[in-house]
C-alpha positions as CSV (number, residue, x, y, z in Angstrom):
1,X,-0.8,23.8,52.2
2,X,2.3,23.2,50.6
3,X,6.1,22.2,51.3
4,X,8.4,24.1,51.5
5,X,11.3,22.0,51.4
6,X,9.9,19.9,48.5
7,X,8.8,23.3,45.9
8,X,12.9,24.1,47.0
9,X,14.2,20.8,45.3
10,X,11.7,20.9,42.4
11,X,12.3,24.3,41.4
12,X,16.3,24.0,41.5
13,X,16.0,21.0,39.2
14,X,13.3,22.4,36.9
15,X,15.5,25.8,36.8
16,X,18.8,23.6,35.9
17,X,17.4,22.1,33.2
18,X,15.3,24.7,31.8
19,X,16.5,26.4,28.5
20,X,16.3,30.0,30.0
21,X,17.6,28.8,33.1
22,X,14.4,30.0,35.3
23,X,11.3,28.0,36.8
24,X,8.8,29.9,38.5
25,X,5.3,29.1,40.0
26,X,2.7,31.8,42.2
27,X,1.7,29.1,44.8
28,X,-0.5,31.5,47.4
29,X,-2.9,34.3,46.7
30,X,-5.2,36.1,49.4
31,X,-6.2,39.5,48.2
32,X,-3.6,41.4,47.4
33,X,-0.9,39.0,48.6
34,X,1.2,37.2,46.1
35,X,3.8,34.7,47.3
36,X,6.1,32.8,44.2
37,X,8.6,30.6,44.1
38,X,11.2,30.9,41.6
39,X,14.1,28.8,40.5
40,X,17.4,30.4,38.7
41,X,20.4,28.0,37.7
42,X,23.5,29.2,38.5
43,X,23.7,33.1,36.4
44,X,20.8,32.7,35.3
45,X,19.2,36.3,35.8
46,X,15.5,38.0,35.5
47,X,15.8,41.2,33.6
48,X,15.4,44.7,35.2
49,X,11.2,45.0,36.5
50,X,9.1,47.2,38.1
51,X,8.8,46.6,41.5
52,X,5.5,46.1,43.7
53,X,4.5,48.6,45.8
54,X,5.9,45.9,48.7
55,X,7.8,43.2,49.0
56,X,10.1,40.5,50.5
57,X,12.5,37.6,48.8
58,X,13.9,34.3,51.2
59,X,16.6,32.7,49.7
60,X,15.5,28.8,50.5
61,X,18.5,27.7,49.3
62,X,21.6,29.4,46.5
63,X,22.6,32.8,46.0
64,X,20.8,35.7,44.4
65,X,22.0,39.3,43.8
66,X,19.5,42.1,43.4
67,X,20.3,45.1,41.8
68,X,18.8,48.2,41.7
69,X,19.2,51.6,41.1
70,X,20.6,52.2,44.7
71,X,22.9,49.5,44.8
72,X,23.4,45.5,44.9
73,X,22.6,43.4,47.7
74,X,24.0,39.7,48.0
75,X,21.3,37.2,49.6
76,X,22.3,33.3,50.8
77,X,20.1,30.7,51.9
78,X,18.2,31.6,54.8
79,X,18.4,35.8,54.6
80,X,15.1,37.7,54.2
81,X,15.5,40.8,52.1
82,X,13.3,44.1,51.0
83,X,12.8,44.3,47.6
84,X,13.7,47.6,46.7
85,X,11.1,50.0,45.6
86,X,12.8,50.9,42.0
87,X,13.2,48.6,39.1
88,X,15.5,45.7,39.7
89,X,17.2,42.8,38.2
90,X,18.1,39.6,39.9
91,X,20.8,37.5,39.2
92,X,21.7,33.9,40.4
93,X,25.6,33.5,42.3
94,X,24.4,29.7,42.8
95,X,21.8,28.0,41.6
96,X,18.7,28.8,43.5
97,X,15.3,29.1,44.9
98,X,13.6,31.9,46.4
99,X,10.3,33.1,47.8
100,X,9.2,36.3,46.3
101,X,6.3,37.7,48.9
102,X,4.8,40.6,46.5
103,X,1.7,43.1,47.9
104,X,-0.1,44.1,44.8
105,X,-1.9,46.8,45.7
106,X,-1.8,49.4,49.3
């Protein structure tokens, strides 16, 4: 089991004073089932990626955008989100932590 509330603040300070700006650890697997949590200081951004076949990102606390071939969406703290199914990039608004829920394989 792990906390919630305490990956948020160590991955928001880890992300602030990281070089690259990002922090990042896969804390549950089951199958197919990844769940991540990822830090990005404020603009901060992960480069365009191939998206799983499914997915979900929580903001747990910040600002994210996700952009895509379809369009941007802006996320806050506490919205749940689709990732898109086309390659995407992400960039921090604030800084911030998120929960990336990723299906590997349908």
């Amino acid at each position: 089991m792990r906390d919630v509330a305490a990956l948020t603040e160590e991955y928001v300070d880890a992300a602030s004073s990281a070089p690259h700006g990002r922090s990042a650890e896969l804390v549950l697997t089951d199958g197919p089932l990844r769940q991540s949590v990822l830090g990005l200081a404020e603009g901060a951004e992960l480069s365009e990626h191939e998206a799983p076949p499914a997915g979900s990102i929580l903001v747990l606390t910040g600002a994210i955008e996700v952009v895509g071939a379809s369009g941007t969406t802006a996320l806050e703290t506490g919205m749940l989100a689709q990732i898109p199914r086309e390659r995407h990039s992400v960039k921090a608004l604030a800084d911030s932590v998120f929960l990336l829920t990723a299906v590997t394989d349908i």
